[in-house]
C-alpha positions, 0 to 999 in steps of 0.5 A: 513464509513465516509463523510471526506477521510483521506488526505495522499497527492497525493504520499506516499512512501511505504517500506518493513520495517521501514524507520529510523527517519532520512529516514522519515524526508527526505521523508516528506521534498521532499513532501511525505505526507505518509510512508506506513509501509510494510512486516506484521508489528508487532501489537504492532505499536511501529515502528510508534512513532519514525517516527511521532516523527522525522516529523512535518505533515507525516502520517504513514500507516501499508500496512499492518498489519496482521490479523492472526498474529496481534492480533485486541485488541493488535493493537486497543490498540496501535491505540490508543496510537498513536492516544492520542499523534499524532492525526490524523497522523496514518493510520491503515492498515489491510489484510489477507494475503496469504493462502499459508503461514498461516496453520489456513487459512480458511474462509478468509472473516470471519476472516476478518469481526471478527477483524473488529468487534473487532476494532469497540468495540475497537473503532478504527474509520473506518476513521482511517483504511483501508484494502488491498483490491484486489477483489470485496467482500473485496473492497466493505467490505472496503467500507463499515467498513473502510476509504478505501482500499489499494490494493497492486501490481496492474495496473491503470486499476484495479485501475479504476475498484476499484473505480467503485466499491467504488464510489466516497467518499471512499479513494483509495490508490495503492501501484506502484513499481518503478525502476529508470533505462533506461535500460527496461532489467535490470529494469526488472531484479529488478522487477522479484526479488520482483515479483517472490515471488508473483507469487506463491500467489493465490489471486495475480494470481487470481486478474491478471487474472481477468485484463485479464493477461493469464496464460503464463503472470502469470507463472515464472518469469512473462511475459515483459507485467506483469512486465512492468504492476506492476513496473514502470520504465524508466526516472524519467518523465516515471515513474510520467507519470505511476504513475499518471496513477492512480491518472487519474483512480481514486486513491486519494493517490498512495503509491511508493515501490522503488525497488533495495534496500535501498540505492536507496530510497532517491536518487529516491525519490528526482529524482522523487519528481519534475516530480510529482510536489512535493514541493522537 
């Protein structure tokens, strides 16, 4: 671990798959200071460079790569590419995944370990890295081998909870869902689309739990208050005030997931870029 966090400004955006060059562009002009790469991305990183190419100061982050199915040299190797062209402007994020949909899944946490092992002989700076993170082992492992954790689907109270765990000098990033809609039913709807598929994973359900949800919350299609809890949604003013939320509890960075599609990225984005006082 490093003295110096890495710095992705306060908002970034995080979507499931690469943005194109243009879409990047946008991000960085309305104040973003990151796109987080989602969806297991592939270990070759050759999305990255189209992105970092098209912005002048946007960092790029993998939320997250794979460990079981991107291997750790292929991925040091890419890092470094990356690295020789835009120093400082990737951020490589790494987890576990999900028991359920890796038929070698075992020992999670050594697996874990081992690839970190072969990042450090690789030399990937843990200053440059960070690992999805959601219980207490694995955000102290973070740490201790990387920048920081980026825990994915979670609530400011686990947030806070991370950070006492970290401490202070370690980098925090949440990933937040957001639906721009005044209507809490329908924005419902949206957030029980992408939920839904979360709501058979072990470690999510797990890590619910330990927030206090009950199992009526965590059992399909998810409880109001769960779904309330993961996906912001309402005015653009309600959705900054949820999302800063985070920051109040201790997140240096909070990576927003827009739900509903691509056509809806931009457009909120820029609705939501003055409530958080961005430069847009």
């Amino acid at each position: 671990m490093t003295e110096l966090k890495p710095d992705l400004g306060r908002y970034g955006v995080w979507t499931f798959g690469t943005p194109t060059p243009e879409q990047a562009a946008a991000i960085e002009k309305l104040g973003y200071g990151a796109v987080w790469i989602g969806g297991s991305p592939a270990g070759d990183l050759d999305y990255v460079e189209p992105l970092l190419d098209a912005t002048e100061s946007l960092q790029v982050a993998t939320g997250i790569v794979n460990v079981w199915t991107a291997p750790a040299e292929q991925v040091a190797e890419a890092y470094h590419r990356i690295e020789d062209k835009y120093p400082g402007r990737f951020l490589l994020g790494i987890g576990i995944g999900h028991p359920e949909h890796t038929e070698e899944y075992r020992k999670p946490y050594d697996v874990l370990v081992e690839y970190l092992d072969v990042l450090d002989g690789k030399k990937v700076p843990t200053s440059r890295r960070v690992i999805a993170a959601l219980g207490p082992k694995v955000l102290k492992l973070a740490a201790q081998r990387s920048a920081g954790a980026h825990p994915y689907l979670t609530t400011p109270q686990h947030t806070g909870e991370a950070r006492n765990i970290l401490g202070p000098t370690v980098f925090l990033a949440p990933e937040h869902k957001v639906v721009l809609a005044r209507d809490a039913e329908a924005s419902r709807k949206i957030g029980r689309e992408t939920v839904d598929f979360y709501l058979n994973l072990s470690n999510y359900l797990n890590n619910w739990k330990r927030l206090g949800f009950t199992d009526e919350d965590i059992a399909k299609p998810g409880s109001d208050r769960l779904i309330d809890a993961v996906v912001a949604h309402g005015t653009p003013d309600d959705i900054a005030k949820a999302l800063n939320e985070h920051r109040e509890a201790g997140a240096d960075h909070v990576a927003i997931q827009v739900l509903g599609g691509w056509d809806n990225l931009l457009p909120t984005l820029e609705e939501l870029a003055g409530p958080l006082g961005l430069k847009g």
